[in-house]
C-alpha positions in Angstrom: 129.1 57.0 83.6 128.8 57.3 87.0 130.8 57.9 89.5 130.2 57.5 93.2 132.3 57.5 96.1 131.7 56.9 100.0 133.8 57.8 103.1 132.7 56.4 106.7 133.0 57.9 110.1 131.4 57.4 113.4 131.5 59.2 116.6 129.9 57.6 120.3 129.4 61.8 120.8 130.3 63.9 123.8 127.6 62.8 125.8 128.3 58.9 125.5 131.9 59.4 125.3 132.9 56.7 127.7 130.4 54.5 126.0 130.3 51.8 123.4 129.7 53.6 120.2 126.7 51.6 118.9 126.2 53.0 115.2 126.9 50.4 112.6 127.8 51.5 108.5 127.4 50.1 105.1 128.5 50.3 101.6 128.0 48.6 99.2 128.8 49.3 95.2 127.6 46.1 93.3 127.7 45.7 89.4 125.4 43.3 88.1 125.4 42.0 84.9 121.9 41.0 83.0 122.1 39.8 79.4 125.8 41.2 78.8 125.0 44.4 80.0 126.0 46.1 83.3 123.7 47.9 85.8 125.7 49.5 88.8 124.1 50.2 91.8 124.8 50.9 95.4 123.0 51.0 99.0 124.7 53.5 101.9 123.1 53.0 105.6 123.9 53.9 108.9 121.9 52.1 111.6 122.3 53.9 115.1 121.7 51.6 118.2 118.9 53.0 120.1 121.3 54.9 123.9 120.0 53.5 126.9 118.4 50.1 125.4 120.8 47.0 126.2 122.2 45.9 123.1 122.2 48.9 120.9 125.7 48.1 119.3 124.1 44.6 118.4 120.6 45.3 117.1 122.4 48.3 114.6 124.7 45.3 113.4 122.5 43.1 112.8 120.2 45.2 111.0 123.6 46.3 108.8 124.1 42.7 108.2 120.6 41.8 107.2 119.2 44.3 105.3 121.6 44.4 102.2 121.2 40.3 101.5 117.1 41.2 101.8 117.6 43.6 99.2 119.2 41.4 97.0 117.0 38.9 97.1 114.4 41.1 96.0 116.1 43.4 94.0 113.8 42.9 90.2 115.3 41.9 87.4 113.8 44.9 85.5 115.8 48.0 87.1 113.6 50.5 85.6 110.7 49.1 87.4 111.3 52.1 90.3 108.2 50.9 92.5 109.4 47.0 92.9 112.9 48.6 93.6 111.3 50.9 96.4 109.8 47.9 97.2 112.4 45.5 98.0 114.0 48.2 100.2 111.0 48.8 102.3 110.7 44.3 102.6 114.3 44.6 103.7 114.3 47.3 106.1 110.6 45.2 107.7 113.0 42.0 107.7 115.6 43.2 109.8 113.0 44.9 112.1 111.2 41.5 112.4 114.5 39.7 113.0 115.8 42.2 115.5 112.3 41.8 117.6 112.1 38.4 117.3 116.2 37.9 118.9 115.3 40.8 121.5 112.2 38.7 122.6 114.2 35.4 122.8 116.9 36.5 125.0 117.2 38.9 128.2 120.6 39.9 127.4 119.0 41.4 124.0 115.5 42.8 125.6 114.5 45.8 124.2 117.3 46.6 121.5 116.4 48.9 118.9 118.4 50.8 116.1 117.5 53.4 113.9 118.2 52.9 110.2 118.6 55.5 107.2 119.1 53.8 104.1 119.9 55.6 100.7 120.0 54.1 97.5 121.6 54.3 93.6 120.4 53.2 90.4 121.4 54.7 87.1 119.4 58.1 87.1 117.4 57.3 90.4 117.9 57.9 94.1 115.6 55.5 96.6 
């Protein structure tokens, strides 16, 4: 059995101190049950809005909120199947990134925001 556990900081750093700190977190543990049996799985992801852009704090939040629904709607039913997995992760990190451009082209207040996103993944025996 596996056992998995997550703590969550963040820091604005010395530099920004007297800034907005504009990193964004996720976990998410999810147990999903397919013909009576379980598969856990989990997604950890910190998304750092880009310093100097307008909108950092926003683009790294939305890109927290959208990416783990995109991964669940295209997580495959076969869990062993390690290249659709890798997959569904790559569509949902391109989502948010599509979404993100598409509000920071619509709007001055959001111009130019950006985040960075690193995104690890669980399944059984495999690490995406």
């Amino acid at each position: 059995m596996l056992s998995v556990g997550a703590g969550v900081g963040s820091s604005a750093g010395i530099d920004r101190a007297s800034e907005p700190d504009e990193d964004s977190l996720l976990v998410v543990q999810l147990c999903r049950v397919l013909e009576g049996i379980p598969e856990w799985f989990g997604f950890y992801a910190v998304a750092d809005g880009m310093g100097g852009q307008q909108a950092g704090e926003h683009a790294s939040l939305m890109a927290i909120e959208i990416i783990p629904k995109a991964i669940a709607k295209r997580l495959p039913r076969d869990q062993s199947d390690a290249r659709a997995t890798q997959a569904a992760i790559r569509e949902a990190v391109a989502e948010a990134n599509q979404e993100i451009l598409g509000c920071s082209g619509a709007s001055t207040e959001y111009a130019n925001m950006g985040t960075t996103v690193v995104l690890i993944g669980f399944h059984q025996d495999r690490v995406y």
